[in-house]
C-alpha positions in Angstrom: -61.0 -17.1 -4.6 -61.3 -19.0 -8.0 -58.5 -18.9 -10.4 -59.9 -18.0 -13.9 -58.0 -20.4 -15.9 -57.4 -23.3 -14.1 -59.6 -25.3 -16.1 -59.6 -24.4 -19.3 -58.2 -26.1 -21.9 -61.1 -26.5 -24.8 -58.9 -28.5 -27.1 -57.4 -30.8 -24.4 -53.5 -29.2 -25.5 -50.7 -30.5 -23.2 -48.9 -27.5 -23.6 -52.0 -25.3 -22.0 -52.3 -28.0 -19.5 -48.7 -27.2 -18.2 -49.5 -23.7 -18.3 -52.6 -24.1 -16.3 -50.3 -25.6 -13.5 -46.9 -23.2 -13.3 -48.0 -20.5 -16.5 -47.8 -16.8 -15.6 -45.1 -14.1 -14.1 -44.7 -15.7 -10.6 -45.1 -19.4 -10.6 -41.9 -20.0 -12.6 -39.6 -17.7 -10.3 -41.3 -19.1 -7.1 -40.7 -22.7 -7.9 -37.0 -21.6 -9.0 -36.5 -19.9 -6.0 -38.3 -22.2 -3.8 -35.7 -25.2 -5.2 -32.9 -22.8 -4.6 -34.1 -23.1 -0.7 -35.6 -19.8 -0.9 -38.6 -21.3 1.2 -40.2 -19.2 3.3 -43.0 -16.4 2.6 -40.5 -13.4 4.2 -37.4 -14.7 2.1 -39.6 -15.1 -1.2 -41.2 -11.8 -0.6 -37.1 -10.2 -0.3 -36.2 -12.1 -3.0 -38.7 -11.0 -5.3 -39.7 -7.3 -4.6 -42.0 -6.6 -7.2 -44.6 -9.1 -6.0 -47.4 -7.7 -4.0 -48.1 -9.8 -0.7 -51.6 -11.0 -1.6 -50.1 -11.7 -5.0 -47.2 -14.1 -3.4 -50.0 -15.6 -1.1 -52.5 -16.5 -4.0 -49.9 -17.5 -5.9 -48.3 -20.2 -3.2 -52.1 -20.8 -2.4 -52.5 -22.2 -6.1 -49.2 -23.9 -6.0 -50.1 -25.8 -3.3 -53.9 -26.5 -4.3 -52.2 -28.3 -7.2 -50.3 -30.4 -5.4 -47.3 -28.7 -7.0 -45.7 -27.6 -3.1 -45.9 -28.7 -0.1 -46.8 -26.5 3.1 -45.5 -27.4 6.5 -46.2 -25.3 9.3 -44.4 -25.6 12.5 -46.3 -25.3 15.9 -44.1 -22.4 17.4 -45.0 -19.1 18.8 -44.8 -16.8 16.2 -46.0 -20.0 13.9 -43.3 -20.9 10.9 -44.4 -21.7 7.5 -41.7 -23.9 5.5 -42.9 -24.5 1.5 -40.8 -27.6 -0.4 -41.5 -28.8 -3.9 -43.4 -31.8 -3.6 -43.1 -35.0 -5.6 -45.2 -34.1 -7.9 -43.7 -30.7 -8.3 -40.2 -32.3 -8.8 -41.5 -33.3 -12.3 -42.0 -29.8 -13.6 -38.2 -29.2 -12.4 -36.8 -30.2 -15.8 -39.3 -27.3 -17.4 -37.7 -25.0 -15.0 -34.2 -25.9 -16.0 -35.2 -25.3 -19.5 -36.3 -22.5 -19.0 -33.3 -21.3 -17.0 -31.2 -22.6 -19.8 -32.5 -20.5 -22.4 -32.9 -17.5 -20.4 -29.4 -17.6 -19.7 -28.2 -18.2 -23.2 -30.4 -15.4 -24.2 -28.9 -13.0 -22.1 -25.8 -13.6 -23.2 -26.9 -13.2 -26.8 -28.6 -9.7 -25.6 -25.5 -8.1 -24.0 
């Protein structure tokens, strides 16, 4: 499966750059829960229930096809996959803070 966007960026914009790598409903909320050691496929999938299955595993699929998580799978019977934010991925942490931030003082402002 090809993602649709993950090139495009016709004006060469940082900001759609970023986007291409953790834009969209899931990405943000997998990496948050992923750092919050949410990190395996059964817990992600309990700890976000709207998700479909195929949408978590394309989702983790692109994640890790941009170097933005790491996958390790453990040789045991039933096999164990364990997902980690990779170096590279610990660079778009601050973004996720940011944008925990702001949600939260938002809220606060809505209630």
């Amino acid at each position: 499966m090809k993602r649709k966007n993950k090139d495009f960026n016709p004006n060469g914009c940082p900001v759609t750059h970023c986007l291409n790598k953790i834009g969209g409903k899931w990405k943000p909320v997998i990496l948050f829960l992923i750092r919050k050691d949410c990190n395996r496929f059964s817990m992600l999938q309990r700890a976000i229930p709207d998700i479909s299955k195929q949408m978590l595993v394309n989702q983790l699929r692109e994640l890790e096809s941009d170097k933005v998580l790491d996958r390790k799978v453990f040789a045991e019977v039933p096999p164990r996959v364990q997902y980690s934010i990779s170096d590279y991925g610990q660079t778009l942490l601050p973004i996720i803070d940011s944008m925990q931030e702001w949600g939260l003082k938002d809220m606060d402002k809505s209630c």
